[in-house]
SEROLUM-230636 format. One record per residue (C-alpha): residue in three letters; x, y, z. Coordinates in steps of 0.25 Angstrom, whole numbers, plus 5000, padded with zeros to 4 digits. Layout:
SEROLUM-230636
ALAXYZ ...
***
This chain:
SEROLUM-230636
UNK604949075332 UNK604548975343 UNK605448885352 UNK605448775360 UNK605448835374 UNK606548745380 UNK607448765369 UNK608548855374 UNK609848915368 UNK611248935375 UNK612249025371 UNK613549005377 UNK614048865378 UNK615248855388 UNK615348775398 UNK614148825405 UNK613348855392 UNK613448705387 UNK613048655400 UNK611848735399 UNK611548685384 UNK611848555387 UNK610948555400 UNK609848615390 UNK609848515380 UNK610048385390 UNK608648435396 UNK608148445381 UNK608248595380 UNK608348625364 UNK609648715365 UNK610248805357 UNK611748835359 UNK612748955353 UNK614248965357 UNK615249065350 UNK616348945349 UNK615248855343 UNK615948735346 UNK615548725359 UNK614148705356 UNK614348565348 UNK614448475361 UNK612848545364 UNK612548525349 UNK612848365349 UNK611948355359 UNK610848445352 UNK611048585353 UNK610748685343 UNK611848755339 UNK611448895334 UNK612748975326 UNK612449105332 UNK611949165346 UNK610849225337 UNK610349075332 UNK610549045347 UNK609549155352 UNK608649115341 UNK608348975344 UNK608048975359 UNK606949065367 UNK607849055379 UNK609549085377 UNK610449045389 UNK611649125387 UNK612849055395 UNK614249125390 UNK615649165397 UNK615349305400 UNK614249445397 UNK615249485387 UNK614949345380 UNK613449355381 UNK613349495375 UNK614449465364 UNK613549365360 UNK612249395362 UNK612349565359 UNK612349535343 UNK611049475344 UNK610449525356 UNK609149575349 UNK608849415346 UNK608649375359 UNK607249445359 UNK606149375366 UNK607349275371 UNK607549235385 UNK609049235389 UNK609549175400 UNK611049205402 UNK611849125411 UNK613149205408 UNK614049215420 UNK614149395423 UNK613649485433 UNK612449535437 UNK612449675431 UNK612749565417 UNK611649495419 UNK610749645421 UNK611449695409 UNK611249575401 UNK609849565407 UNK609549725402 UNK610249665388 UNK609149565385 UNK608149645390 UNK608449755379 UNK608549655368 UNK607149565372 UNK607749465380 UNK607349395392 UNK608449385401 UNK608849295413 UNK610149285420 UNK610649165426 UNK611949095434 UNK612348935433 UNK612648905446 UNK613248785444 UNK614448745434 UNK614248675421 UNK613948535426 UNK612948565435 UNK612048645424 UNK610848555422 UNK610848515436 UNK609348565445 UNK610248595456 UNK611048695449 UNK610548835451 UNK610448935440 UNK610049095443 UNK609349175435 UNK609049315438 UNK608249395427 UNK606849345419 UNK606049265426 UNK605349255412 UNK606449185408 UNK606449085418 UNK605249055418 UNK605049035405 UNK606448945404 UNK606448895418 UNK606348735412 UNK607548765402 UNK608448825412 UNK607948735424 UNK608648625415 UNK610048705419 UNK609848725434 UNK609048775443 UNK608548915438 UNK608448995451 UNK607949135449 UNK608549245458 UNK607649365451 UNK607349475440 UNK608649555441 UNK609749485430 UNK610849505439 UNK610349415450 UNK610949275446 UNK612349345442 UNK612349405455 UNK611949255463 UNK612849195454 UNK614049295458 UNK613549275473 UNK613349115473 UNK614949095466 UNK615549175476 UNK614749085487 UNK615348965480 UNK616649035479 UNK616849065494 UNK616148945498 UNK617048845490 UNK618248925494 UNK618048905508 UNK617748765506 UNK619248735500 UNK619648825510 UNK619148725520 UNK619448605512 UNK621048655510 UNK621048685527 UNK620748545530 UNK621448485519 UNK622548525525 UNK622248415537 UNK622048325525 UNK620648305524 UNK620148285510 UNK619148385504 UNK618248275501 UNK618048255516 UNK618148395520 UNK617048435511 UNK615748365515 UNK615948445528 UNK616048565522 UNK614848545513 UNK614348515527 UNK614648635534 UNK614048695522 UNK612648655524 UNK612848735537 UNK613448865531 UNK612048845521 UNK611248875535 UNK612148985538 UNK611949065525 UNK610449055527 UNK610449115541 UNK611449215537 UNK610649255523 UNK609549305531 UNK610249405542 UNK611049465529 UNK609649495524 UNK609349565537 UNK610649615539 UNK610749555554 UNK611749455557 UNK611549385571 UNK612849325576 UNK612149215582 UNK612749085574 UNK614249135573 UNK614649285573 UNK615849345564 UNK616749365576 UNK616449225576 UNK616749175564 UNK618049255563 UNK618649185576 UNK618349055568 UNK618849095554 UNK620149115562 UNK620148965566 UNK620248945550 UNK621349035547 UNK621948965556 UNK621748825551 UNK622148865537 UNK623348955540 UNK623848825547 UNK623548735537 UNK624048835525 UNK622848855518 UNK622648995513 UNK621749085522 UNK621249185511 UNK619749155512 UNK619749115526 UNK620349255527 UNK619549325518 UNK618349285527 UNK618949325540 UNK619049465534 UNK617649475531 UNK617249425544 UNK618149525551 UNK617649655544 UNK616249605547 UNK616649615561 UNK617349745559 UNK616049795554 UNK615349735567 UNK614649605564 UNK615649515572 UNK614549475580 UNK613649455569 UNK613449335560 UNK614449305549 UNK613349335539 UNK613649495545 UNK614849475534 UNK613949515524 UNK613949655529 UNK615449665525 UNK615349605513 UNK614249695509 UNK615049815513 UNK615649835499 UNK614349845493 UNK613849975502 UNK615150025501 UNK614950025487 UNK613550075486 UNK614050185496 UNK615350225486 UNK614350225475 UNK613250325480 UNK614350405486 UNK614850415470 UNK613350445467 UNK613350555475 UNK614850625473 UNK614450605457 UNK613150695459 
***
């Protein structure tokens, strides 16, 4: 059977799944779509989707399958019974898991003839078809080579490297960066609400002050790397005297102090562990203490098993 290179199924069609389908089929994509609750698919079919009644009519129509559904259990309900079709197909799942999922599922498609890419939408539902928008993949480079226009019509398709697991792993990495950094931003913007200032005004100066923090991170990325922390911008021991001021502040104001908190325990056992005159980027050291402790726990239950 021949196909027309661009045309493209999607199985899956939540929120996310129909964003990528309708995406798809705006930028001319011949797209195919399978749901389990069919319904979902008739807004795409009005505007000229194929609809295909089973996930094996799905597979069959498209040399390229983007799988987009709630979970790994989902995926593999769905495509186990038929997994011996999606021979010489490349799959391209954008189901959110974790990277030993992504290996798994990699080591899956592999076994039944599959070409696999993983991938992460880094961005919500109406921001898919924007150029801005990144979209990791970790896995074939076959596949994204030979489908980089299709899924460029998505979002920018950044390739983080051949181990599946990579985009599940920057994906993991990337939300708890938003996670913390929004947090502190509403942290900031409920300490100075309290002097009634609006978070509209507020908030240019923080997006400001971000700008700055960027050239932090950079400086910093590279002594994590070597393992060297020169204290010469503004030392741990310094940053704990300051983090003191905003307790303060807050405490005063009755905002809770549980993040603020949080950090000025990290920044105290990286002390205790004697990088107080380092730079903050020394707190890495205690963050990463889990993980050797972890690695030593296990070898010592290597060696007590022998």
């Amino acid at each position: 059977m021949s196909f027309d290179r661009s045309a493209v199924t999607v199985i899956g069609l939540g929120s996310m799944g129909s964003a990528l389908a309708a995406t798809l089929l705006e930028r001319g994509h011949a797209t195919t779509v399978w749901n389990r609750s069919a319904h979902k698919a008739q807004a795409l079919v009005d505007r000229g989707a194929r609809p295909a009644a089973t996930p094996e009519e799905a597979i069959a129509a498209s040399p390229l399958i983007i799988v987009c559904v709630l979970d790994y259990d989902a995926l593999h309900t769905t495509l186990d019974p038929i997994a011996d079709s999606l021979a010489g197909k490349a799959v391209v799942n954008l189901t959110s898991g974790t990277p030993e999922q992504a290996q798994e599922a990699a080591a899956w498609a592999r076994s039944y003839g599959a070409d696999y890419l993983d991938g992460a939408i880094m961005t919500t539902p109406p921001g898919v078809g924007n150029p801005e928008m990144m979209f990791l993949y970790s896995g074939s480079q076959t596949v994204l080579d030979a489908h980089r226009p299709t899924l460029a019509t998505l979002g920018e398709p950044l390739l983080l490297g051949a181990d599946p697991g990579l985009a599940s792993l920057y994906d993991a990495a990337l939300l708890g960066l938003m996670w913390s950094t929004m947090t502190g931003w509403l942290h900031g913007t409920a300490l100075v609400g309290a002097e009634k200032t609006e978070a509209t005004a507020f908030t240019p100066v923080a997006i400001r002050w971000l700008s700055a923090v960027n050239g932090f991170l950079t400086t910093y990325a590279s002594q994590v790397d070597a393992g060297r922390y020169p204290g010469d911008d503004a030392t741990v021991d310094v940053q704990i005297a300051a983090i003191d001021h905003l307790l303060h502040a807050a405490a005063a104001r009755g905002i809770d102090n549980a993040l603020p908190e949080l950090l000025k325990a990290t920044m105290e056992r990286t002390r205790d562990a004697g990088h107080g005159s380092d730079s903050y980027a020394s707190v890495i050291e205690v963050l990463r203490k889990g993980t050797k402790e972890e690695t030593r726990r296990k070898a010592q239950e290597e060696v007590g098993s022998v």
